[in-house]
C-alpha positions as CSV (number, residue, x, y, z in Angstrom):
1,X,300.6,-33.4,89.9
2,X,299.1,-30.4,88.5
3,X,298.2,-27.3,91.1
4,X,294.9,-25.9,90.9
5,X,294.6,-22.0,91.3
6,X,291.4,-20.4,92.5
7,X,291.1,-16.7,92.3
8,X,288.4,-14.7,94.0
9,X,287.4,-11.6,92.1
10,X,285.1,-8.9,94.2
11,X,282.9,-6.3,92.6
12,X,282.4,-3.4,94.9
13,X,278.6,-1.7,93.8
14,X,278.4,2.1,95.3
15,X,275.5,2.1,97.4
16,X,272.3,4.4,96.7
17,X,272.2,7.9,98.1
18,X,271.3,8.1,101.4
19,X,268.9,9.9,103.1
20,X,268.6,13.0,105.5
21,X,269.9,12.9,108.9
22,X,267.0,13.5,111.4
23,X,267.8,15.2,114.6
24,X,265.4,16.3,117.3
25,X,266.0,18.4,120.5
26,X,264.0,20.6,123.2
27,X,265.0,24.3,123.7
28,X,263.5,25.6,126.7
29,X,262.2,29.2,127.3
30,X,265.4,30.4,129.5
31,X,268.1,28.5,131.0
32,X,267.5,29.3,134.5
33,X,265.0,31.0,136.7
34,X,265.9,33.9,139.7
35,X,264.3,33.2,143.2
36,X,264.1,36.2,145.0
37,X,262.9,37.2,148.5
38,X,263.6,33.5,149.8
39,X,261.7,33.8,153.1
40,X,260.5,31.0,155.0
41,X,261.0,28.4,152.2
42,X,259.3,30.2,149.7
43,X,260.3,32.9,147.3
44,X,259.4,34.5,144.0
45,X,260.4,33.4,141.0
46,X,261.2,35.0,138.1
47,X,260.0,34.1,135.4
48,X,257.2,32.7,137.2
49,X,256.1,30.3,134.8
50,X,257.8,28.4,131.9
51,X,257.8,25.9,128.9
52,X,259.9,23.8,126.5
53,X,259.5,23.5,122.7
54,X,260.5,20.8,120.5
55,X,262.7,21.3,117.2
56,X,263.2,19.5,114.2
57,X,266.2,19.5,111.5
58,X,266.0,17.6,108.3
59,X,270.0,17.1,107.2
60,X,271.1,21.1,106.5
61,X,267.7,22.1,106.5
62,X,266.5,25.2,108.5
63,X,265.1,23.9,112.1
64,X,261.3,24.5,112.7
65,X,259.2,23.9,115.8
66,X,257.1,20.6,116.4
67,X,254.0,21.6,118.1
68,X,252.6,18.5,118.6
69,X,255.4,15.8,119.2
70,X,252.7,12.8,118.9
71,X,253.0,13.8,115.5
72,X,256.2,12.6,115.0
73,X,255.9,9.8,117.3
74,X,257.6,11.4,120.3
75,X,256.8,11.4,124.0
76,X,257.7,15.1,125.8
77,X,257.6,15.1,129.9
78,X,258.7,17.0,133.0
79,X,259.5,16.8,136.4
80,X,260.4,18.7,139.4
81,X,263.7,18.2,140.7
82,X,264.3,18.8,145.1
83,X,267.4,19.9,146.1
84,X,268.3,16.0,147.3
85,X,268.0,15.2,143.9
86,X,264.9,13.6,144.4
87,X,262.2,13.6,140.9
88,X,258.3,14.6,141.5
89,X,256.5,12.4,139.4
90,X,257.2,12.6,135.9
91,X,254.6,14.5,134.0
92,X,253.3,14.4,130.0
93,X,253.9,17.7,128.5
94,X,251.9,18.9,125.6
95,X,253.4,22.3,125.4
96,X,252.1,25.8,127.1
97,X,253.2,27.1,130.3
98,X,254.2,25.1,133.5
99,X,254.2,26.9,137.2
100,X,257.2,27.6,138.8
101,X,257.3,26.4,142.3
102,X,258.2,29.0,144.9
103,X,259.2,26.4,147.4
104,X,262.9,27.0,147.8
105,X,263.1,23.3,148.3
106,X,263.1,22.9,144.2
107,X,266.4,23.2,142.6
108,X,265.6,22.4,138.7
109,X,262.6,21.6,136.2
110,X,263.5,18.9,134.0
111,X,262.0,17.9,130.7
112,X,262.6,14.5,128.7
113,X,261.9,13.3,125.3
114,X,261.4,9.5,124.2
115,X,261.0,7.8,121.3
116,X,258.7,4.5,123.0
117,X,261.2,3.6,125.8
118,X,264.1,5.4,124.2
119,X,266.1,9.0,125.6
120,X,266.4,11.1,122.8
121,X,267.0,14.2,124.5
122,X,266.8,16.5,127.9
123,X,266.9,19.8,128.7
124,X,266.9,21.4,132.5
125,X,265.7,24.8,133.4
126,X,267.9,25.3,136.7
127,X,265.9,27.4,139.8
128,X,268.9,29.4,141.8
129,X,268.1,31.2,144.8
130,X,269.5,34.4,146.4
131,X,272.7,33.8,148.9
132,X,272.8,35.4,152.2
133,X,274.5,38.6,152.1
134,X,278.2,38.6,152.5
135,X,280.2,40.7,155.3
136,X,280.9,44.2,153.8
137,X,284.9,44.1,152.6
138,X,287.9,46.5,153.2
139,X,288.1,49.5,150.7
140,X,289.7,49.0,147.8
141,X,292.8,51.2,147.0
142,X,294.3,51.3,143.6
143,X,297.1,53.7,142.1
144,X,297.1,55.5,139.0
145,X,299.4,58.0,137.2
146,X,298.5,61.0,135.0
147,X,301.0,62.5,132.5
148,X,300.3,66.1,131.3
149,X,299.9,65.9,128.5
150,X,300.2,62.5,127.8
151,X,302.2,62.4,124.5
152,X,304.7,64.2,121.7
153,X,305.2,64.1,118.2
154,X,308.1,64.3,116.4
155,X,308.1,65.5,112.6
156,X,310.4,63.8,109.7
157,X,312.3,67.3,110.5
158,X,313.2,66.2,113.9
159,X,310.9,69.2,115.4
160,X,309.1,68.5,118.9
161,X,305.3,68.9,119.1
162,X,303.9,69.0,122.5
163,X,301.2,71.0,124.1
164,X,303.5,72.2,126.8
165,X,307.4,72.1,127.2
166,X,307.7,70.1,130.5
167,X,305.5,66.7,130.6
168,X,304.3,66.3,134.4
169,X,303.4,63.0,136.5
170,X,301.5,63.2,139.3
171,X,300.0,59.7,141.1
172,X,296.6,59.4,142.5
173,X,295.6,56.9,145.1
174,X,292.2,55.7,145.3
175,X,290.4,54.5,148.7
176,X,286.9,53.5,148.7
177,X,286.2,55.5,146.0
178,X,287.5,58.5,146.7
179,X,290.5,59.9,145.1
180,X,293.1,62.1,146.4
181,X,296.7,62.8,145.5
182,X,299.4,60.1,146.2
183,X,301.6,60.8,148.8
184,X,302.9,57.4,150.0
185,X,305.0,55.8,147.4
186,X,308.1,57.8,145.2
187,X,307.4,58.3,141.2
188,X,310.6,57.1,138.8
189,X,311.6,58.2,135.4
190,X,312.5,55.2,133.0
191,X,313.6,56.0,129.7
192,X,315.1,53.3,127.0
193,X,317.7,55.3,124.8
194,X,318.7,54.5,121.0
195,X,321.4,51.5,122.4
196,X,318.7,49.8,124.1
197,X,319.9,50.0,127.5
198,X,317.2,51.9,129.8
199,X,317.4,53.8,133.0
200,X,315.7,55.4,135.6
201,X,315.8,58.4,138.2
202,X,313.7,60.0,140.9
203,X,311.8,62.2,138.8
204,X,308.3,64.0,138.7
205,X,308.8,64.8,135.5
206,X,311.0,65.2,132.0
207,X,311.2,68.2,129.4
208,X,309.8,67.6,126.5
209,X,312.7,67.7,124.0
210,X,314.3,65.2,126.4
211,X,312.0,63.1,126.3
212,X,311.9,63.3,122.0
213,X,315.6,61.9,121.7
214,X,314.3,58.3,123.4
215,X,312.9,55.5,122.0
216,X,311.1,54.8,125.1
217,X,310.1,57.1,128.1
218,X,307.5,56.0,131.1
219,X,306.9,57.0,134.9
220,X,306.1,54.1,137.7
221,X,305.0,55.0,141.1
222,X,306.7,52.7,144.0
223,X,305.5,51.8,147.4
224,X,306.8,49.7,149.8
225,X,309.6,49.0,146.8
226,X,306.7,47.6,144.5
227,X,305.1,49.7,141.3
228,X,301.6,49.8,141.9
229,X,300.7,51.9,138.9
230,X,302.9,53.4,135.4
231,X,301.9,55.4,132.5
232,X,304.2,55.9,129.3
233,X,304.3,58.7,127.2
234,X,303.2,58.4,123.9
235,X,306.2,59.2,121.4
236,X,304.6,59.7,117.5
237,X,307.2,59.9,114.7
238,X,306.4,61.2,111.3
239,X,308.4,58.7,109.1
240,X,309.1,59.3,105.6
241,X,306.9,59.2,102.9
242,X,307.0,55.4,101.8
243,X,305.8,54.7,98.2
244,X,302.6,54.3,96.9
245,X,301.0,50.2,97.7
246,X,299.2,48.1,95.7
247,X,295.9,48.3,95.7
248,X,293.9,45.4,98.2
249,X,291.1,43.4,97.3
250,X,287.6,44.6,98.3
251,X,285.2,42.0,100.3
252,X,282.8,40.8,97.9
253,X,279.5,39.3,99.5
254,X,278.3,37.9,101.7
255,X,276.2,36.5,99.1
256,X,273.8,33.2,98.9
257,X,276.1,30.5,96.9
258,X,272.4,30.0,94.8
259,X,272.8,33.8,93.4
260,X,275.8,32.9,92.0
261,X,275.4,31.2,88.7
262,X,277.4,28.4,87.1
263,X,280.9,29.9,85.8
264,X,280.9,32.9,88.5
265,X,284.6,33.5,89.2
266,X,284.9,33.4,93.1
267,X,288.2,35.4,94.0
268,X,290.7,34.8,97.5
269,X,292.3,37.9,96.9
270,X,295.0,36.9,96.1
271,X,297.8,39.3,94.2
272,X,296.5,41.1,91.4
273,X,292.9,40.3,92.1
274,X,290.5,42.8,93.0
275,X,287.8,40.9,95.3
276,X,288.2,38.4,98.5
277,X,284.5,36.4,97.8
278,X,281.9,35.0,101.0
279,X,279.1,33.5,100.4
280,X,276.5,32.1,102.5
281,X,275.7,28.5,102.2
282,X,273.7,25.9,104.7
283,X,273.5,28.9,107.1
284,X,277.3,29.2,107.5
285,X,279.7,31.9,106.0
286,X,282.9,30.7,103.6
287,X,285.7,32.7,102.8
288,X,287.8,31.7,99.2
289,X,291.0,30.8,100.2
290,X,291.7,29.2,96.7
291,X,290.5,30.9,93.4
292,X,288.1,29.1,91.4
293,X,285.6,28.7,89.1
294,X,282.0,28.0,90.0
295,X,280.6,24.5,89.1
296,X,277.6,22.5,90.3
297,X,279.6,20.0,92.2
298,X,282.1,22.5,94.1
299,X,279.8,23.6,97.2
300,X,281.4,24.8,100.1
301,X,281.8,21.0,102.3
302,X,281.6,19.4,98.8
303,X,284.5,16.7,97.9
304,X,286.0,19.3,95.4
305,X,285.9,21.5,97.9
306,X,287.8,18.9,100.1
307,X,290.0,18.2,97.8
308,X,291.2,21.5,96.6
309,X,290.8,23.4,99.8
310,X,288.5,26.2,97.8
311,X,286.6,27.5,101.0
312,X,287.3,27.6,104.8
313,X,284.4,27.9,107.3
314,X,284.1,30.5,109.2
315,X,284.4,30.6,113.0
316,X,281.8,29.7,114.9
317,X,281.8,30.7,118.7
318,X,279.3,30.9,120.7
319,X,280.6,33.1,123.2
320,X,283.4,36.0,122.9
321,X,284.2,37.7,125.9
322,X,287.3,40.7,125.7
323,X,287.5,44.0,126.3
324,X,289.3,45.0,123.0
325,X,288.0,43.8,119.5
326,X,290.3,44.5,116.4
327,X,288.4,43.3,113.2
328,X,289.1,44.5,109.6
329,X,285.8,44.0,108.8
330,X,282.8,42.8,110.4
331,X,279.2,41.8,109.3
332,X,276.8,41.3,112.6
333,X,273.2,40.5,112.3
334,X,271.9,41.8,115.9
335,X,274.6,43.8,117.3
336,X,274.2,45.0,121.1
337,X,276.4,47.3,122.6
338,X,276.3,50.0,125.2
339,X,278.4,52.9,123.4
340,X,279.4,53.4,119.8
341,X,282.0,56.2,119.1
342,X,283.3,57.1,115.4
343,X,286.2,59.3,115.2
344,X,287.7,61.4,112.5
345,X,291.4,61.5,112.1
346,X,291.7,64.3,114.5
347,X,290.1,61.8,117.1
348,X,286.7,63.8,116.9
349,X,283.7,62.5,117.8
350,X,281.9,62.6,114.8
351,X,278.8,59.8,116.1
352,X,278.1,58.3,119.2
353,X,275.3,56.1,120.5
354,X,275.3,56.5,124.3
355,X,272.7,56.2,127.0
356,X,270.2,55.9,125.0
357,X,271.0,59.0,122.9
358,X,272.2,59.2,119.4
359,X,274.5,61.8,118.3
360,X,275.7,62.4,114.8
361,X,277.4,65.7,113.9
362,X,278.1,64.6,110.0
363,X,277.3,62.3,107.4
364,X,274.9,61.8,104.2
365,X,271.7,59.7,104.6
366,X,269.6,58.8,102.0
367,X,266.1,56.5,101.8
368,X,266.0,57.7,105.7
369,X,262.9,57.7,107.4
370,X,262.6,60.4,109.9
371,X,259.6,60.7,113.3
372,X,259.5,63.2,116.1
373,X,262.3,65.4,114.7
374,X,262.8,68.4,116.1
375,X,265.3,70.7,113.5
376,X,266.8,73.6,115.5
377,X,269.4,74.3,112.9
378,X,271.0,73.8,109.7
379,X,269.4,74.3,105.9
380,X,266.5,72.4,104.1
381,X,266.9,73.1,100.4
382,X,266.7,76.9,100.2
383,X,265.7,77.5,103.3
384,X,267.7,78.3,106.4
385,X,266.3,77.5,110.3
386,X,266.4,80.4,112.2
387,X,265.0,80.5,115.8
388,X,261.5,79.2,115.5
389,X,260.9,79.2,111.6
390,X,262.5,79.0,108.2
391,X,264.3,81.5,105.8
392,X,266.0,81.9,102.6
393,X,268.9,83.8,104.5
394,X,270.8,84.9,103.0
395,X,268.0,86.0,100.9
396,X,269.5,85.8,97.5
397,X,267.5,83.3,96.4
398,X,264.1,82.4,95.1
399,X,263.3,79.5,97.5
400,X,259.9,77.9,97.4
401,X,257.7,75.7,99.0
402,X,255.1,74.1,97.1
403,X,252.1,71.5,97.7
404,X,250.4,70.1,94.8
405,X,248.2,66.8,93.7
406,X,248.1,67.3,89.5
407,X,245.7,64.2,89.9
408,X,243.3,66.6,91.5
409,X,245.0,69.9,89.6
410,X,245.5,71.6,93.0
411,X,248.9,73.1,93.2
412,X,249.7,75.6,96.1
413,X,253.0,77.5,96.5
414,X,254.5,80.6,98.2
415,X,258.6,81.5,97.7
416,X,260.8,83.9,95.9
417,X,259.0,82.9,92.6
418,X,256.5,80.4,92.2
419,X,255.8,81.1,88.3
420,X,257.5,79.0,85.8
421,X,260.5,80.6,83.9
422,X,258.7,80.0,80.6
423,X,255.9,82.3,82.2
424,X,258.8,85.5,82.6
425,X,256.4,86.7,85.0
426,X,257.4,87.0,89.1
427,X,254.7,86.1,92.1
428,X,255.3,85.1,95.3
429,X,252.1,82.9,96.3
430,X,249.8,81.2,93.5
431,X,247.3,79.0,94.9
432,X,245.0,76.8,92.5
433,X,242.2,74.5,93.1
434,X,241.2,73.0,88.9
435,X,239.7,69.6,90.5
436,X,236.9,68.8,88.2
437,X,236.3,65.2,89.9
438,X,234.1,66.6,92.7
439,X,235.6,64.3,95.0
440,X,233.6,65.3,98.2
441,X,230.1,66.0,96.2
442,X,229.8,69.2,97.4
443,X,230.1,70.9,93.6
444,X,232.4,73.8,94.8
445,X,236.0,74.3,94.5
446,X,237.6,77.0,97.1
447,X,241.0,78.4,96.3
448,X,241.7,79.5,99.8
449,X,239.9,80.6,103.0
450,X,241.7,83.6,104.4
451,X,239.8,84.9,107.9
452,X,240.6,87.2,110.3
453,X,238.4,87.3,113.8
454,X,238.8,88.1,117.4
455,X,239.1,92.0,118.0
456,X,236.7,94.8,117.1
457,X,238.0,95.8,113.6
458,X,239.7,92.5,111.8
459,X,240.9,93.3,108.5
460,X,241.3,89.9,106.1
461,X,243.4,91.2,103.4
462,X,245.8,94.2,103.4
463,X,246.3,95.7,100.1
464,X,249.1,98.4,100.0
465,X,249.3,98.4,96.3
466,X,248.3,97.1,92.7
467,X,245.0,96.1,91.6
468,X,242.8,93.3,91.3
469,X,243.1,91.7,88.2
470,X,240.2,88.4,87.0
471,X,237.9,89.0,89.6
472,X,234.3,87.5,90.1
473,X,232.0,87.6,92.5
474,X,229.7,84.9,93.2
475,X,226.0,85.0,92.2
476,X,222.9,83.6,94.0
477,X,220.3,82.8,91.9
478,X,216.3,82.8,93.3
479,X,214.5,80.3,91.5
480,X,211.4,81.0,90.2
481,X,209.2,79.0,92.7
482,X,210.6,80.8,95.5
483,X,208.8,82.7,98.1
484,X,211.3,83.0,100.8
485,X,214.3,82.7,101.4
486,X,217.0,83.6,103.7
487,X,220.2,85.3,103.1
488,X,223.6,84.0,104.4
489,X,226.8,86.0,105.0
490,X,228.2,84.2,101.6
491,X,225.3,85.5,99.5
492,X,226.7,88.9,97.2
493,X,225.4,89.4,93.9
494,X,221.6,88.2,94.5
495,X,219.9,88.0,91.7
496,X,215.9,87.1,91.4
497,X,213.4,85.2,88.9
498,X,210.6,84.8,91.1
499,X,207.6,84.4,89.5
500,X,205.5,84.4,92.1
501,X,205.6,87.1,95.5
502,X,209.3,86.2,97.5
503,X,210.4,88.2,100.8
504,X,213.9,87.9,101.2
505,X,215.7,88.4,105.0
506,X,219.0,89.8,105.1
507,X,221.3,87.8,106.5
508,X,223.0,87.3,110.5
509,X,225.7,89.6,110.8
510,X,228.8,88.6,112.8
511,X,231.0,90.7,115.3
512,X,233.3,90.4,112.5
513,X,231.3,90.8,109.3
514,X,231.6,95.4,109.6
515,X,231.2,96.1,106.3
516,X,229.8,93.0,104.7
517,X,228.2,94.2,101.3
518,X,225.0,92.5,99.3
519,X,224.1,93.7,96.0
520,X,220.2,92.4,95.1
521,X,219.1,92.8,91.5
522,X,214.9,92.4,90.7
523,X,214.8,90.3,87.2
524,X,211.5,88.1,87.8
525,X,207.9,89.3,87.6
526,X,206.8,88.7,91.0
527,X,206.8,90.9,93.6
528,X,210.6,91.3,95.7
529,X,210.5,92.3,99.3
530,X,213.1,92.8,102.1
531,X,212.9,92.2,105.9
532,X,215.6,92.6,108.6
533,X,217.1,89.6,110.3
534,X,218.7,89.4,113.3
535,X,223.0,90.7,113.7
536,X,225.0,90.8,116.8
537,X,227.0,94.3,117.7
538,X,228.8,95.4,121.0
539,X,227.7,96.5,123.7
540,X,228.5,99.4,125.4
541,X,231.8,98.3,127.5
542,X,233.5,97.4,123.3
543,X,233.9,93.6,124.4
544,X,230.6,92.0,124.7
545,X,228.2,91.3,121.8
546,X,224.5,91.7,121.9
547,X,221.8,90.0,119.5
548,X,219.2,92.0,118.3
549,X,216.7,93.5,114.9
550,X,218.9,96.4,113.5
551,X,217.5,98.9,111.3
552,X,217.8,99.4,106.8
553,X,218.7,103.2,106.5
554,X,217.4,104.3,102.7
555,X,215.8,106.1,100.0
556,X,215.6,109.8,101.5
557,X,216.5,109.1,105.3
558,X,214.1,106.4,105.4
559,X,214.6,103.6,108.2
560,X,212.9,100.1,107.7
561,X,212.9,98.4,110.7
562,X,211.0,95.5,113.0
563,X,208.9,93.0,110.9
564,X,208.5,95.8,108.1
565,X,209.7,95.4,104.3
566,X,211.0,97.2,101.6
567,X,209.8,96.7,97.9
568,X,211.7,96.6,94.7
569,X,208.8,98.3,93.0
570,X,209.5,96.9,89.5
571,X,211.5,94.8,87.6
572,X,215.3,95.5,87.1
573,X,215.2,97.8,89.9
574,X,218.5,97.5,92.2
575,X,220.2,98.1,95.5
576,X,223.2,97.6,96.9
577,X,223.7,97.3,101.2
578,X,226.6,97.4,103.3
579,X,226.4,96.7,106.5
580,X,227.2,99.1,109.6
581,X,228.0,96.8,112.6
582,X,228.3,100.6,114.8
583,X,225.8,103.0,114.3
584,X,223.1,103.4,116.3
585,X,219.6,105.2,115.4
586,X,216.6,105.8,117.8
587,X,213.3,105.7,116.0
588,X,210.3,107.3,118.5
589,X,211.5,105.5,121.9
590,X,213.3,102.1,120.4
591,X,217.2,102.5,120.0
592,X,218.5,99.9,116.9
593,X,221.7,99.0,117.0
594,X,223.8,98.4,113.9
595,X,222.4,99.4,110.5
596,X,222.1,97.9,106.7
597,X,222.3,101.1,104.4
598,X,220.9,101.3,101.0
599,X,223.4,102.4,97.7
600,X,220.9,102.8,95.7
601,X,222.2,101.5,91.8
602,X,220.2,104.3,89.3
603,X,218.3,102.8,86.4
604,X,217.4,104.8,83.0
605,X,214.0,105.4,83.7
């Protein structure tokens, strides 16, 4: 009889990609809040009020905040929780700021969030009260020993280095806080020699080329037969020279695994190589620890990666606590310490960032940005700070400051030499105002505004030599339609068209204007008068100023004065006034103080 054979052959299909994991969770706004001042079953809380948000991740995706969780289809609530464990009744939350309870009897705030009828997640916000104070307890006593000084070196030569030739240990005992020399215990000398074996004597102290031929030296103070506090001596040996190592590799990174394009050669560091590669990818850091070549499908977490063990994660820990740190390198996106110290080899402080100062005694900084400095030594360019202001010490040098906008053509400078070299000319200030956009409508351009005020003769510019080389003064034209006009302390070459009759008043003269000058020139064909105008002088005591009519000394001894005026009889005809802020002429029984007096300019006919 024949045997029938039935096989069973299964196709296995690979499924279709799958999609995202979704994860939601609550973070609340602290972990716990302080109740302070617990009196009578009531305290104050700190913070006193609080809140929860809700957080969303989409597979590797970065997290982001749900504000509204109806959105998503999610229930958030809270509830108080008593110190029997006991819930208040369970409260929707729709974000924004909840009240603390300052009833002690509270232990926790609780907050849930459901999908329908499910848990998803919980978070509690625990309240912890202040304890009773505890009985004061006994001193604390603690032992220490100081060596003086505290270590030796010893050069390839075999010489001894120390700061003194006998190394002292003395203990100190520490009670309370207060600190006195030990006199309870014995100190012991233990010293390890070349064979290993180590002994110890009674001993305060060791010399220090004793101490140089041991590979081990170190003091313990005993009391009651136990050592309650030791300190070795630091031994340094110069070895010898050793040759010259290979190079290392250089950390490369971190960099975002997207910058890096297909075919980038990622490097472990391995012999010969001259980079050790990280790269940020999914918000975590990978180190290479296999050399590779860069491909679409070999992602850090990827099954190439997997399978040829390219990258290894790096650590993540939430907490570190320790109260030494050895790194050889470190990258730290919000670092907070207390103290930073940086060293030279010499064990200088060369920076430190302490109590809330920053000290820094070298270094090169560029693309710094620098507010409330205050400079009170050093060099800028050129220039040296001395005391309260700069120099070119140790003037040798032709050291310049300058300000200048070439979109306006303004250019001020003052130094050694502000002139170009192509110029081969020398000058220690140039100022220059070309603007011809008339930004601020006014139509002038000033150069500079020198002034000099305040005492009874002020003098604006000094010349002790040279000459005056370009100079103009300015002109004031009267129009021909005028037939008045007053004068103003900026007025100097006047010259006049009028057509028709024109009474000009000489202008106010300052305390500070002794010696102001005004040349007037008669071109037009009407009639040109002058009147006086009110000036300010000193009284008698040299300090205070009065404000009265002076007087116009000219022609032959002639004084013009009150509400009087002097003609320019005809055209072209000239003078030139100065004005005398201190003399003083009496005309019949009226005293006139200060005086305009006529230079008269001569004319050919």
């Amino acid at each position: 009889m024949g045997v029938n054979v039935t096989r069973v052959v299964k196709f296995i299909r690979k499924g279709d990609k799958g999609s995202d994991a979704v994860r939601y969770w609550l973070i609340p706004s602290v972990s716990s809040v302080s109740m302070a001042d617990v009196e009578g079953g009531d305290g104050k809380p700190t913070p006193s009020s609080v809140s929860c948000r809700l957080v969303k991740q989409v597979g590797d995706d970065t997290p982001t905040t749900i504000t509204n969780a109806a959105s998503a289809g999610l229930t958030m609530s809270y509830a108080f929780k008593r110190n029997d464990n006991i819930l208040t009744q369970i409260t929707t939350y729709s974000g924004g700021l909840i009240t603390v309870p300052t009833n002690t009897a509270y232990r926790a705030i609780d907050f849930y969030l459901y999908r329908g009828a499910q848990l998803i997640d919980t978070a509690t916000i625990a309240i912890v009260c202040d304890g009773e104070p505890g009985e004061p307890g006994k001193d604390g006593v603690s032992y220490a020993v100081i060596l003086s000084p505290n270590s030796i070196a010893v050069t390839a030569a075999g010489l001894v280095v120390c700061e003194s030739d006998d190394i002292t240990a003395t203990a100190y005992k520490n009670v309370g806080g207060v600190t006195s020399e030990a006199k309870d215990g014995t100190m012991r000398l233990f010293y390890t020699k070349a064979d290993g074996t180590t002994s110890n004597v009674a001993a305060t102290g060791v010399k220090a080329n004793a101490a140089a031929i041991y590979t081990a030296v170190w003091f313990e103070y005993i009391v009651n037969s136990k050592t309650v506090a030791s300190a070795a001596l630091v031994i340094n040996r110069e070895g010898q020279t050793g040759a010259q190592g290979d190079r290392g590799p250089v950390l490369r990174g971190p960099q975002a695994w997207s910058d890096c394009a297909t075919g980038y050669n990622f490097q472990c560091g391995a012999k010969g190589e001259a980079y050790k590669d990280v790269v940020l990818y999914g918000n975590n850091y990978y180190s290479c620890v296999k050399s590779h070549t860069k491909t679409t499908g070999n992602y850090p977490g990827s099954t190439a990666d997997k399978l040829n063990s390219y990258w290894q994660l790096g650590d993540k820990i939430e907490l570190v606590a320790t109260k030494i740190l050895l790194a050889s390198y470190a990258l730290v996106k919000n670092l907070g310490v207390e103290c930073i110290d940086m060293r030279d080899a010499a064990g200088n402080i060369l920076f430190q960032a302490k109590d809330g100062n920053v000290t820094c005694k070298t270094g090169v900084f560029d693309g710094i940005t620098v507010r409330n400095a205050e400079i009170e030594s050093g060099r800028i360019a050129g220039f040296k700070v001395s005391g309260t202001g700069l120099t070119n010490d140790p003037f040798t040098n032709d050291a310049y400051i300058v300000f200048r906008n070439d979109e306006r053509k303004a250019f001020a400078g003052i130094g050694g030499n502000v002139l170009p070299a192509s110029s081969g000319a020398r000058a220690v200030a140039r100022f220059e105002n070309h603007d011809p956009g008339d930004f601020f409508g006014l139509g002038t351009n000033y150069g500079a505004l020198i002034s000099a005020r305040g005492l009874r003769d002020n003098i604006a510019i000094q010349m002790d030599g040279g000459t005056i080389s370009g100079m103009a003064l300015r002109n004031t034209i009267i129009g021909t339609a005028i037939t008045a006009k007053t004068l103003t302390r900026y007025d100097y070459n006047v010259i006049t068209i009028n057509t028709d009759a024109c009474v000009l008043t000489l202008p106010t003269m300052q305390l500070y204007d002794d010696g102001h000058v005004i040349r007037i020139k008669r071109l037009g064909s009407g009639a040109l008068k002058l009147q006086l105008g009110y000036c300010y002088t000193y009284n008698s005591d040299g300090t205070t100023g009065r404000y009265s009519k002076p007087c116009l000394i000219y022609d032959q001894n002639n004084t013009l004065t009150g509400t009087n005026t002097l003609e320019f009889i005809s055209v072209c005809d000239a003078m030139e006034l100065v004005w005398c802020r201190d003399i003083i002429r009496t005309i019949g029984n009226t005293t006139y103080y200060g005086a305009w007096v006529q230079y008269k300019l001569p004319r050919d006919w």
